[in-house]
Structures are given as C-alpha cells and as structure tokens.
C-alpha positions in Angstrom: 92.5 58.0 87.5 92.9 58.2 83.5 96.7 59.4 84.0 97.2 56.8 86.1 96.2 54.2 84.2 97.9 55.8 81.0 101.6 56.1 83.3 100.8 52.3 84.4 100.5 51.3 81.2 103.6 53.4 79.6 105.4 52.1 82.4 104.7 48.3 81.4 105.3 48.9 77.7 108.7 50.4 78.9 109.0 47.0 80.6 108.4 45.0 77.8 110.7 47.0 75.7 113.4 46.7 77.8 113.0 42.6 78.4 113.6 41.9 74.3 116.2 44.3 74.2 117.8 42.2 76.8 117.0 39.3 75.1 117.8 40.4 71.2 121.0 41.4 73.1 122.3 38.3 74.8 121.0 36.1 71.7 124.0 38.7 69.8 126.2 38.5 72.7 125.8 35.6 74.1 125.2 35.0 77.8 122.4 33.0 80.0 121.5 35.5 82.6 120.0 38.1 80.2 117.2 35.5 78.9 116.4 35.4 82.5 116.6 38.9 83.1 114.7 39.7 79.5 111.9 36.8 80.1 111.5 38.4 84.2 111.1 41.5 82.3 109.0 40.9 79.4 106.9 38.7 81.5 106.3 41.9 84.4 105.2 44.4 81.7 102.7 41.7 79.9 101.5 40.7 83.3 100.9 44.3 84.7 99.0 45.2 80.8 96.9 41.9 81.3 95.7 43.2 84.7 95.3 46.7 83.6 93.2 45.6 80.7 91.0 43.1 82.8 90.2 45.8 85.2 92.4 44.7 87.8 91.7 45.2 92.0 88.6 47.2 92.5 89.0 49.9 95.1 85.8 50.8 97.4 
C-alpha cells in the first residue's frame, strides 16, 4: 500500500508540474485555452494530494 501511495502522489506532483508549465507557457505565448488546461491541471494534482493527505476513502 506504501508504493501506492508514493506512485499516487508522484503522479499528482507530475500533474501539478505539468498545469504551470502550461500556464507559464501560454502567459509567454499567449493563448486562453492553456490557462484552462493549466488551472484543470494544477487543480487535479492539488485535489488528488489533498485527498491523499487527508486519508482519503477507507477500504474495508
């Protein structure tokens, strides 16, 4: 269960990473769609590290 939980969470950082690249990138660029795509990303990895931290779903 500890490798999961360590892949889950490399898996949001990777998430994150990605969303300000897209964002840093269109703010050089220019473009609307990759703040939507950045935020959509940047908002999934902090989301799935918020509900990896908290404990998230309990299994039986």
């Amino acid at each position: 269960m500890r490798a999961y939980a360590a892949a889950t969470a490399a898996l949001a950082l990777v998430f994150v990473g990605l969303g300000i690249a897209l964002i840093v990138e269109t703010a050089i660029v220019g473009g609307a769609i990759g703040y939507l795509f950045g935020l959509l990303f940047l908002g999934a990895g902090a989301g799935r590290l918020y509900v990896l931290r908290r404990g998230g779903a309990r299994r039986p």
